[in-house]
C-alpha distance (Angstrom), angle and dihedral (degrees) to the residues before:
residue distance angle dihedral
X1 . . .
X2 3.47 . .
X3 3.89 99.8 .
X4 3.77 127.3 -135.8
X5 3.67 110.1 -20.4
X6 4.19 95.4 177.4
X7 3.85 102.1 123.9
X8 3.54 117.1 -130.7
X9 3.68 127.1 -119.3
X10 3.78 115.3 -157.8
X11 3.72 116.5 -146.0
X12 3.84 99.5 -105.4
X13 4.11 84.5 57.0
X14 3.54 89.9 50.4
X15 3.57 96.8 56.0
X16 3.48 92.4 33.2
X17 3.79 89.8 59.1
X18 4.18 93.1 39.8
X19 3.37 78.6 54.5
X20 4.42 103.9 63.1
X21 3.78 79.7 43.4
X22 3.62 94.6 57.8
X23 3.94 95.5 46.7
X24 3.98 90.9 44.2
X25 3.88 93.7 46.6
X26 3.82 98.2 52.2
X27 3.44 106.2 11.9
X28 3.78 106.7 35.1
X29 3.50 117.7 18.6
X30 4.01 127.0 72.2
X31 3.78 115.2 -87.2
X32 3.95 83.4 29.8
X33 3.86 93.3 128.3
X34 3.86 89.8 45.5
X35 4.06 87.0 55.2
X36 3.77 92.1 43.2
X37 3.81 88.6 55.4
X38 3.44 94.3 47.9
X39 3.60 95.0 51.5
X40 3.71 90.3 50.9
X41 3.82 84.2 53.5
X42 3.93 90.8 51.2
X43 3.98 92.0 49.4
X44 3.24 88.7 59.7
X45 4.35 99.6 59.8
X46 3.68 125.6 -44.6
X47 3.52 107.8 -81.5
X48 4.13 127.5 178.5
X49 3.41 124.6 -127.4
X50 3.86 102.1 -84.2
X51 3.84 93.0 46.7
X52 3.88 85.0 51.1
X53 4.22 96.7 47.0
X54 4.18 81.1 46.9
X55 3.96 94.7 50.5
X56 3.64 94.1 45.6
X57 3.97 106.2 35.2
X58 3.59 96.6 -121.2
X59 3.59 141.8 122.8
X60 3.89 123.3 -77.7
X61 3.95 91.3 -133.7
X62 3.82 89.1 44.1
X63 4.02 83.9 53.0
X64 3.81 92.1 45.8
X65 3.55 90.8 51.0
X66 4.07 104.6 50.4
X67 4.00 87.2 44.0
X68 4.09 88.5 53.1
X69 3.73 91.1 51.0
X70 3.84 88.9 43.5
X71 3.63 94.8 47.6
X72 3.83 95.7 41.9
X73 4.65 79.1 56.1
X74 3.63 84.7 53.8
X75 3.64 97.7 -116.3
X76 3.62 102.1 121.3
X77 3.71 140.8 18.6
X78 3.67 146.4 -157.8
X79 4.00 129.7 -112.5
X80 3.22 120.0 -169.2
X81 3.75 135.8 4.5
X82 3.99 126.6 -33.2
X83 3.00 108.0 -89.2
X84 3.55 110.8 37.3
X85 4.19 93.7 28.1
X86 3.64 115.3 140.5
X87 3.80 117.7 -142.9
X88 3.57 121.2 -132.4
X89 3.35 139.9 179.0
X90 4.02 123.5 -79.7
X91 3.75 121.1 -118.1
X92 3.49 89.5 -121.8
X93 3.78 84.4 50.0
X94 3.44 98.2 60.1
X95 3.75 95.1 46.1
X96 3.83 90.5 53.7
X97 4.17 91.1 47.6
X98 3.29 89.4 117.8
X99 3.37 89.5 65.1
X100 3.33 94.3 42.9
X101 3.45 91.1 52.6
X102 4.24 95.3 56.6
X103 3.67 94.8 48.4
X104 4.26 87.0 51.8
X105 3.81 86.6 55.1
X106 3.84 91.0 43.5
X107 3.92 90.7 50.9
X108 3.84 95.3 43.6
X109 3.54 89.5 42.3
X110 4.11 90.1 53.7
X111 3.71 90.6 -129.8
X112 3.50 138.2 120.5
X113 3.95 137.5 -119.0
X114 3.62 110.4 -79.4
């Protein structure tokens, strides 16, 4: 009756918004550093979530965990099954790397958004 009532999002909002994530998930929020190294580690190949607890010394529920909270931000995805799915990165991901990019320098760097 009423017709469509989904709200559009232009572009520019989109990546606006995928944006704020992107600063509060590695720069920001607690575990950040954790999610900036595994996205480091991801840059590099595809890797599942064993290979990634290996590469980075940590603990395969403490792995499990950052990759839920980045896949439930729409950053990175699974393919394949559970156990053995490699994460990869998002379409919307890659079209906000540069982004992704800033806040890595900002983190390595120790500094904060300006």
């Amino acid at each position: 009756m009423f017709g469509d009532t989904s709200v559009y999002l232009s572009p520019a909002s989109i990546r606006r918004q995928m944006d704020g994530v992107l600063w509060y998930l590695l720069a920001s929020s607690r575990g950040g550093d954790t999610r900036a190294r595994l996205i480091r580690a991801l840059d590099e190949r595809p890797r599942n979530a064993n290979e990634l607890a290996e590469k980075l010394d940590l603990d395969y529920t403490t792995v499990r965990h950052h990759l839920d909270v980045l896949m439930d931000n729409n950053v990175v995805r699974k393919s394949g099954d559970d156990y053995g799915a490699v994460y990869l990165f998002t379409e919307q991901a890659k079209s906000n790397w540069d982004t992704v990019e800033e806040v890595l320098d900002t983190v390595d760097a120790g500094g904060e958004r300006s």
